[in-house]
Wavefront OBJ file of the C-alpha trace (Angstrom):
o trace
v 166.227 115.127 69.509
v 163.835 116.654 72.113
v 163.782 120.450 72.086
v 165.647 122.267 75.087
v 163.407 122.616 78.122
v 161.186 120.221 76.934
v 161.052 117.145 79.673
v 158.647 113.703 78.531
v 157.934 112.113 81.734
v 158.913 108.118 80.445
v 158.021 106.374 83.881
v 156.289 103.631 83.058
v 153.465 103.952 84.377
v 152.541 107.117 82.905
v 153.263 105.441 79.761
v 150.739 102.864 80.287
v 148.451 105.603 81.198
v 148.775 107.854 77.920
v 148.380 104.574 75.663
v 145.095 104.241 77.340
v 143.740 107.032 76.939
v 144.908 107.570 73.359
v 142.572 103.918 73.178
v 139.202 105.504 71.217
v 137.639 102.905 72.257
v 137.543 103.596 76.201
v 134.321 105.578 77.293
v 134.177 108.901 78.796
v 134.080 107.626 82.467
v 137.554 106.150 81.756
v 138.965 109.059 80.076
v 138.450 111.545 82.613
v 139.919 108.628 85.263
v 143.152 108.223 83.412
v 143.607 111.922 82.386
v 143.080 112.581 86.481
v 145.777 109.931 87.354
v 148.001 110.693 84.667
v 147.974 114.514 85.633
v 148.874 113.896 89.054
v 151.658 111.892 88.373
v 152.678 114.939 85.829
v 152.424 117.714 88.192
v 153.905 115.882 91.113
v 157.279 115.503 88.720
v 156.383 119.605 87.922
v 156.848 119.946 91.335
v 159.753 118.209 92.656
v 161.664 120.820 93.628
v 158.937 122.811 95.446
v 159.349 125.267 97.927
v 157.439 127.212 100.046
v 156.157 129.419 97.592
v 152.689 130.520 95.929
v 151.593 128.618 93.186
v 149.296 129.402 90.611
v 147.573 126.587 88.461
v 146.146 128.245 84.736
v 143.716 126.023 83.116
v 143.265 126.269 79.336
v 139.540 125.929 78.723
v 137.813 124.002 77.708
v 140.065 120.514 77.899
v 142.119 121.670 80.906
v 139.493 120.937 82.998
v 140.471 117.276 82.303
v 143.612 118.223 84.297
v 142.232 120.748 86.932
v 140.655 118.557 89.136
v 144.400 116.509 89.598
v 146.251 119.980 90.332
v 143.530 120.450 93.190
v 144.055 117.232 94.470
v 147.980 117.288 94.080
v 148.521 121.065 95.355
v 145.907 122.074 97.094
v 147.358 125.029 98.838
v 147.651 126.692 95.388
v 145.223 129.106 93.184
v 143.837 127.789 90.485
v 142.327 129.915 87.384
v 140.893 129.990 84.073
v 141.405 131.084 80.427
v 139.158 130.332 77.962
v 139.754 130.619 73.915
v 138.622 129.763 70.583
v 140.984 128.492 68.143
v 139.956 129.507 64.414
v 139.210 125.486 62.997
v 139.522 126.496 59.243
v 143.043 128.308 59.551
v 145.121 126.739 62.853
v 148.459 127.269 61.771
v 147.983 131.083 60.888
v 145.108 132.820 63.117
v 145.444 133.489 66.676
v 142.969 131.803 68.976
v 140.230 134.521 70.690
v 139.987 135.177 74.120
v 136.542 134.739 75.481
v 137.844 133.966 79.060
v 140.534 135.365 81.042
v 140.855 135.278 84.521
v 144.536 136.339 84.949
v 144.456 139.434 86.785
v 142.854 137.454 89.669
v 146.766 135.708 89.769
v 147.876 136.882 93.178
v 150.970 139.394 92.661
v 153.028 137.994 94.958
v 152.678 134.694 92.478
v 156.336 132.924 91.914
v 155.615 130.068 89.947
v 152.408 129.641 86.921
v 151.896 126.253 86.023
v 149.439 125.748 82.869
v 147.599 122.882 82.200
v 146.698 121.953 78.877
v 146.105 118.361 77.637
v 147.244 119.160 74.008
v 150.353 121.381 72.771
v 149.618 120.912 69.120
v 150.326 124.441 66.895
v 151.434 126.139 70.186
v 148.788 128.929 69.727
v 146.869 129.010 72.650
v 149.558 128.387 74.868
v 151.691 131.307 72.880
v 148.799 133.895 73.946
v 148.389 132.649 77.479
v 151.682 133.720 77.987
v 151.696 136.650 76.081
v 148.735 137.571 78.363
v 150.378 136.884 81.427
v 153.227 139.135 80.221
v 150.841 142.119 79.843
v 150.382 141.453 83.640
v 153.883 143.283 84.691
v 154.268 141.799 88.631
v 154.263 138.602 86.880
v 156.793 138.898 84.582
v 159.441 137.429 87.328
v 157.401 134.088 88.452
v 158.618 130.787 87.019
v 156.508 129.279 84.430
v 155.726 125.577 83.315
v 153.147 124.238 80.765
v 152.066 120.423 81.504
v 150.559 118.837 78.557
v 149.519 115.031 78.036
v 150.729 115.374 74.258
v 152.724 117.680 72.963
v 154.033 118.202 69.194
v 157.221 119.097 67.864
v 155.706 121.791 66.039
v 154.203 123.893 68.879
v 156.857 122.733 71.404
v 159.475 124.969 68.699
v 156.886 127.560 68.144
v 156.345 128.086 71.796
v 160.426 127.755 72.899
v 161.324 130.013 70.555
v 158.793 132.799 71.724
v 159.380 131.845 75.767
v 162.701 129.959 75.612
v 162.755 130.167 79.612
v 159.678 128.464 79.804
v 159.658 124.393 80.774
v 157.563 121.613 79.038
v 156.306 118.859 80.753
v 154.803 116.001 78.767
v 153.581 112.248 78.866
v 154.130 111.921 75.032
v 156.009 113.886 72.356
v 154.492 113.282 68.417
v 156.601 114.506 65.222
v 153.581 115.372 62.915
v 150.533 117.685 63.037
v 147.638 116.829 60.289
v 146.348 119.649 58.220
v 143.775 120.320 61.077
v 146.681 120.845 63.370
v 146.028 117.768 65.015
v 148.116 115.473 66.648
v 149.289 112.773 64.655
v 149.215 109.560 66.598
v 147.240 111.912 69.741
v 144.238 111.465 71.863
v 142.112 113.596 69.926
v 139.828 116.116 70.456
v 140.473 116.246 74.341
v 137.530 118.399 75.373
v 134.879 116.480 73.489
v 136.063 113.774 75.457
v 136.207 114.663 78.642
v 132.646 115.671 78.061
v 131.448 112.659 76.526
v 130.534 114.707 73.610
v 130.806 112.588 70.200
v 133.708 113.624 67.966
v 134.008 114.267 64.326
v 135.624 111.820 62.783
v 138.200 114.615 61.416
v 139.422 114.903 64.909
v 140.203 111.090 65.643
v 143.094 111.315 62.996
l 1 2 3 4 5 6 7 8 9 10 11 12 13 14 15 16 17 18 19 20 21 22 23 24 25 26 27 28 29 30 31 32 33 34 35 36 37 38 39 40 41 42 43 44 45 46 47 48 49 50 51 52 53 54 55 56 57 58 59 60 61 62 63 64 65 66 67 68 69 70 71 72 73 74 75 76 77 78 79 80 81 82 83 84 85 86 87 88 89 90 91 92 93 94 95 96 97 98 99 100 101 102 103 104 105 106 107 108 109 110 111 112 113 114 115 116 117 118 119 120 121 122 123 124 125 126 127 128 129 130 131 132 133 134 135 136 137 138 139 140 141 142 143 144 145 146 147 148 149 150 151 152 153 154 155 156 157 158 159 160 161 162 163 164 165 166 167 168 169 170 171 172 173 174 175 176 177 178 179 180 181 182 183 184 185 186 187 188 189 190 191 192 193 194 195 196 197 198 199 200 201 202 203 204 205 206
């Protein structure tokens, strides 16, 4: 059973997109292309019930920029931002990631809906101190906000609900099990060293 406000987009076509690029095999080039054309079709079910209304787009550095570029091309009359962290590799489940990036006071007050992108939603962590950032940020603390993720984890999907219930999950693919690396079982890896054709330890290919 999916968790509440939790929504996996299953049109098919999405579906054959996210078993590509979960395909180890495919080169960089390829990756970024499917992660572009998968993330458009994401955001554009995000955003089925949009209004006129100011949108800001959060990227989650470094692998949201594997989704950035599609929330551009999708919305371009929204702001777009960054946050950068570091998650701690030799205790994931128990240390909080570190900021060495944040661009959220440039959000624009009048802001009424944040949409975050971040390819993986493994432990929940860095998604868990986005928002805790943006709730520092007090004329935000009304706007609307949804996470769109490629995969996303049982694990951090609870972890993250039961911090922000109000907050809505949108995902290609939904995976039971995190390894002791906090990986995705069953995932597309390491998402970042991907999109940057950067050669992965094996640790991360699960």
């Amino acid at each position: 059973m999916l968790p509440k406000n939790l929504t996996v987009v299953n049109h098919p076509l999405v579906q054959e997109l996210i078993t590509k690029i979960g395909d180890r095999t495919i080169d960089a080039f390829l990756f970024r292309e499917y992660c572009n054309r998968v993330s458009r079709m994401l955001i554009y079910e995000v955003l089925h019930d949009v209004k006129e209304e100011k949108i800001a787009f959060v990227a989650i550095l470094r692998a949201g920029m594997a989704m950035l570029g599609a929330a551009m091309e999708t919305y371009p009359q929204g702001e777009f931002h960054l946050i950068g962290m570091r998650r701690d590799l030799e205790n994931p489940y128990e240390k909080k990631p570190q900021f060495y990036l944040d661009k959220l006071h440039e959000i624009n007050s009048d802001t009424k809906r944040i949409i975050i992108l971040e390819p993986m939603l493994a432990t929940g962590g860095s998604l868990i101190a986005t928002l805790e950032a943006i709730a520092q940020h007090r004329e935000l603390n009304t706007a609307r906000i949804q996470i769109v993720a490629l995969n996303t984890a049982k694990f951090g999907a609870e972890a993250l609900l039961k911090t922000f219930p109000k907050v809505q999950i949108f995902t290609a693919a939904f995976f039971p099990e995190l390894n002791k690396k906090a990986y995705i079982v069953g995932g597309l890896g390491d998402a970042g060293e991907r999109f940057f054709g950067i050669q992965s330890d094996p640790e991360h290919i699960q």
